[in-house]
N, C-alpha and C positions, 0 to 999 in steps of 0.2 A: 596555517590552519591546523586546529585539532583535530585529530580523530578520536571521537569520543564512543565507537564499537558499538553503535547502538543500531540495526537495521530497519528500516522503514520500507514498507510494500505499500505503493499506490496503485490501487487499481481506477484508469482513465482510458478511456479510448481514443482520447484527443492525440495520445504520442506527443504533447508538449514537454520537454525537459525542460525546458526553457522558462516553464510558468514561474511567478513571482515567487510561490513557496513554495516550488522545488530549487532555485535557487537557493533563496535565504536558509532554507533545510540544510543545503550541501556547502554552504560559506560554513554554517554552524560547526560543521564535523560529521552531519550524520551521512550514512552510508543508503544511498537510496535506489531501490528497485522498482521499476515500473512496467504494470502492466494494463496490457489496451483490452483484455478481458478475463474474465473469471475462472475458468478454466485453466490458464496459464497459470494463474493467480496461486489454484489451489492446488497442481501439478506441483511448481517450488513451495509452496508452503509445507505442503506434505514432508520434502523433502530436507529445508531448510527455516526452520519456524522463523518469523521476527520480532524484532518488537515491539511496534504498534503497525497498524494498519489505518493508511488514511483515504477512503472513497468518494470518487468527485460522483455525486448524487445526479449530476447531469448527463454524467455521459457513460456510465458503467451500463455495461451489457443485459445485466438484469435486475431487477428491481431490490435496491438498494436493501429494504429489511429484509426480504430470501435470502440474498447475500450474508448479511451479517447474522441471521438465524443459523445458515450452513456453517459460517469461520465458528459460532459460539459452541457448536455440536463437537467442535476439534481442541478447542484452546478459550482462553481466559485475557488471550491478548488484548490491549488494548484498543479500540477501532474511534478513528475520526471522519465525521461524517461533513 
């Protein structure tokens, strides 16, 4: 496997690592961070930006566009919903 140095922040409360595309994420090379709420999310972020952010819309702690309205107020990165 490649590592191709790119980090990924999910924010999911499920705590699945296991999901299908975090999997297939981390077969690919990417370097992947999960977090089961927002908060934590944006404690590392602050600290360690990435680059892109992908949110499971079902199970994130608070409603999904707050969320991505607050990461937009910070950064430019990209976010998958």
């Amino acid at each position: 496997m490649q590592n191709i140095n790119k980090l990924i922040y999910i924010i999911d409360i499920s705590r699945n690592m296991e999901n299908p595309a975090i999997v297939l994420l981390k077969n690919a090379g990417f370097t992947i961070n999960l977090f089961t709420n927002a908060d934590d999310f944006f404690r590392e972020f602050s600290i360690k930006p990435c680059d892109f952010i992908v949110i499971n819309v079902e199970t994130s702690d608070r409603n999904t566009f707050v969320l991505c309205s607050e990461i937009r107020l910070q950064s430019t990165v990209p976010i998958i919903i």
